[in-house]
C-alpha positions in Angstrom: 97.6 178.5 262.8 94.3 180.2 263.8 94.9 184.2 264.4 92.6 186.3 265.8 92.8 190.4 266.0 93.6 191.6 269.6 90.3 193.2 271.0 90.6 197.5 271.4 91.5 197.5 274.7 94.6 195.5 274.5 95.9 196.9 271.6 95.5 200.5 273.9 97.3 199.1 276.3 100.1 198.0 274.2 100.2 201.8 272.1 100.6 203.5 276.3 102.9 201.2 277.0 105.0 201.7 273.8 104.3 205.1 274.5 105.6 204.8 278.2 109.0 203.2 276.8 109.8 206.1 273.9 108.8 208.6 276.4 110.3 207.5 279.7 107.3 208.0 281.1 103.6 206.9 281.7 100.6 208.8 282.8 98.4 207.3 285.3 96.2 209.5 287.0 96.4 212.3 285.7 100.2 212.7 286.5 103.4 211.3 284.9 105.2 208.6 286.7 108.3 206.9 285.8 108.5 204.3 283.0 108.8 201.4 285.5 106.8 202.1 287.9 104.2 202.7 285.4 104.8 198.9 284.5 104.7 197.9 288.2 101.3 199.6 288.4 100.4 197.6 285.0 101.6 194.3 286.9 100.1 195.2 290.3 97.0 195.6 288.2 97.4 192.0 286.6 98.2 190.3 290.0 94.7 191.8 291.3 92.7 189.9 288.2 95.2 186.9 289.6 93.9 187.4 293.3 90.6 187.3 291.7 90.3 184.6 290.0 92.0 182.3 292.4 90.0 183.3 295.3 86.7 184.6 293.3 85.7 186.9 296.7 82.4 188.6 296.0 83.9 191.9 297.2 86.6 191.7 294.3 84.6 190.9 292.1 82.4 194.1 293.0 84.9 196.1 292.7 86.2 195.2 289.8 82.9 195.8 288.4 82.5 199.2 289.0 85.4 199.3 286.3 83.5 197.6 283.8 85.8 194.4 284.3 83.2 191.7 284.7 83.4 188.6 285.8 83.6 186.2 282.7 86.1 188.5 281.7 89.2 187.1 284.1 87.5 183.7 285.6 88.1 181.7 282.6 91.3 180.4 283.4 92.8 180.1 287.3 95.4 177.7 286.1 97.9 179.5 288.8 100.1 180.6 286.4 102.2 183.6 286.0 101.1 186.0 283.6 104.2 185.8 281.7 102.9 181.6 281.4 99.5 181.6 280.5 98.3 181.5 277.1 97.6 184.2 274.7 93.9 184.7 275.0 94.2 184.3 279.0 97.2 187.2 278.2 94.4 189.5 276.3 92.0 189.0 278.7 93.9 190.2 281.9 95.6 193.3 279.5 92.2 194.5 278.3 91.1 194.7 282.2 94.2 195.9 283.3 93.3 199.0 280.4 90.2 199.4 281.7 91.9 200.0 285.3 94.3 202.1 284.1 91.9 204.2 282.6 90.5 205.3 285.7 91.6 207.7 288.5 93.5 207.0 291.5 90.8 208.6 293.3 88.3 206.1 291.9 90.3 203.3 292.9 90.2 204.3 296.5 86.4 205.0 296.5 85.5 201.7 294.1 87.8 199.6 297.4 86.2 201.6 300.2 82.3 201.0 298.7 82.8 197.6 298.3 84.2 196.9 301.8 87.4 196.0 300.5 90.5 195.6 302.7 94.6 195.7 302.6 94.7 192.1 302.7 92.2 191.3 300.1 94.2 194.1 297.5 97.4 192.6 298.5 99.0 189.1 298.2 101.7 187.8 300.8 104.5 189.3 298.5 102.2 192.0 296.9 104.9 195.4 296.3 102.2 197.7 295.8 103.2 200.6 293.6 104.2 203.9 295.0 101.5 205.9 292.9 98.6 204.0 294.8 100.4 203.1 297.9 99.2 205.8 300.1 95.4 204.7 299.2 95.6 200.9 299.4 97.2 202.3 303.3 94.0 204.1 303.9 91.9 201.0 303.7 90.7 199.2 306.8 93.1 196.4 307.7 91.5 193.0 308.9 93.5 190.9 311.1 92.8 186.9 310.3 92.4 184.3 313.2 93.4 180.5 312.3 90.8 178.2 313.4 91.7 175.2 314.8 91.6 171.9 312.9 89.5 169.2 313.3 91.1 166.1 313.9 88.8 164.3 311.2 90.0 164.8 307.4 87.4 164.4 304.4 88.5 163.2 301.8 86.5 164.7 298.7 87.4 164.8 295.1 88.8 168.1 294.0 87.2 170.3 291.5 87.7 170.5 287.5 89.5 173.6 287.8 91.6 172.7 291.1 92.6 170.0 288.7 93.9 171.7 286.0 95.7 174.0 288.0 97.8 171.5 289.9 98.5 169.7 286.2 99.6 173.1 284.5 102.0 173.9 287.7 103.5 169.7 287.3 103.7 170.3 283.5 105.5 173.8 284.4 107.9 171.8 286.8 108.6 169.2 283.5 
């Protein structure tokens, strides 16, 4: 079995979040929030790198930036998996980020989404809870209404990309 030390940041992570859990509380922000909805900020956090990868806007990826989270460092794997599914480096990767955004103030988080033209939509999925701590910023933002186009009646058919591929085999091999 190969093992590999866990880089800094995660191991951070994991020391708050032990931290959290012994003393029913987590500080984000410079204030203390309760134990789980320290953890929904944590997973909030996680389903962002998630949005990210899948959809690889420009804008997220900006933002993201601005916390030292680069690129390489989520788009590696968009296998569409949950967190709690994908594999252990995948794991490290997105808690290392998630550190990094943790790290920073709410106050940053709201100025990092408002410089990069950032928008409710783009922060939160269809069944996105966003956490109570950074609710009343991701409300700030501008929201952006989405038209449908219409459909053309032609359909292309085109082969699917390498990584559209292994998505939709790691969501059938989920389903086995």
């Amino acid at each position: 079995m190969n093992v590999s030390e866990a880089p800094p940041g995660v191991l951070t992570l994991q020391l708050s979040a032990d931290t959290t859990v012994c003393k029913k509380q987590g500080n984000y922000s410079d204030q203390l929030i309760a134990t789980v909805d320290w953890f929904h900020l944590l997973s909030y956090f996680i389903e962002i790198f998630q949005i990210a990868s899948r959809s690889k806007s420009t804008k997220l990826v900006k933002f993201l930036e601005r916390f030292d989270i680069s690129e390489s460092d989520l788009f590696k794997s968009s296998t569409g998996l949950p967190f709690e599914l994908l594999s252990v480096v995948d794991r490290m990767r997105y808690m290392a980020a998630a550190n990094k955004l943790i790290a920073f103030h709410a106050s940053h988080f709201y100025e990092s989404a408002m410089l990069t033209g950032l928008n409710k939509s783009t922060l939160c999925g269809r069944d996105t809870v966003v956490p109570g701590v950074i609710n009343h910023l991701i409300c700030d933002l501008p929201e952006v209404r989405h038209h449908r186009r219409e459909r053309t009646a032609s359909i292309e058919l085109i082969p699917r990309s390498r990584s559209t591929v292994k998505a939709m085999m790691a969501r059938l091999f989920r389903k086995l």
